[in-house]
N, C-alpha and C positions, 0 to 999 in steps of 0.2 A: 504494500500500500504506500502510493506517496502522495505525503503533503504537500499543498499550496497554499495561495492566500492569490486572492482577486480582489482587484480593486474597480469599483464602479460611484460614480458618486449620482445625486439625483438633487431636484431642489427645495424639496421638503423634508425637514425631520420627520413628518410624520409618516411620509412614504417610505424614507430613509428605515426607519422602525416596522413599518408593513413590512417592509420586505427582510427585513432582520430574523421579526419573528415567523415569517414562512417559511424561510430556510432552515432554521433552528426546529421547528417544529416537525416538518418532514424529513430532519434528519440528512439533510445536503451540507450542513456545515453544522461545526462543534462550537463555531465561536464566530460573531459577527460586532467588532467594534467601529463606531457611528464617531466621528470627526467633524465636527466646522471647519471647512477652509475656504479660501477666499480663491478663486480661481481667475488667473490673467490670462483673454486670450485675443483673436483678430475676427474679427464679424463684421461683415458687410463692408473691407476695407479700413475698418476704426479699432484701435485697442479697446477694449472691451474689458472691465472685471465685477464680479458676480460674486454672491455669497453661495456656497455650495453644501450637500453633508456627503461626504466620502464613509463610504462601507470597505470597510478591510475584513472579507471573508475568507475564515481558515477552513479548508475546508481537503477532499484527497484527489486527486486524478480522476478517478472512478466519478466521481459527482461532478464532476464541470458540466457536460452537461444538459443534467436535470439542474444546475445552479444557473447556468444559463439560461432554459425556457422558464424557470420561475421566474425571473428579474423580467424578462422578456413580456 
């Protein structure tokens, strides 16, 4: 079995936490920690920065995935 962690972020905490607890709950990851970060980026030609919440899921190989189409 091998470990990873994926990183996806979204722009609500609360979605951020839906999708925490589906994964946890079905068993696709052991461990899902939720982050604030501020993300700089280039959109429609202009610098662009956004408040974000980044999900750092741990979860094995075997599960990417079904961790995949649940986020999906």
């Amino acid at each position: 079995m091998s470990t990873i962690a994926i990183l996806t972020t979204t722009d609500s905490r609360d979605e951020a936490r839906t999708i925490a607890a589906a994964l946890v709950e079905r068993k696709l990851a052991a461990c899902v920690q939720i982050s604030e970060v501020e993300s700089v980026y280039t959109w429609q030609g202009a610098i662009q920065n956004s408040g974000e919440f980044q999900l750092l899921i741990k979860t094995t190989r075997d599960c990417y995935a079904g961790v995949e189409a649940a986020i999906l």
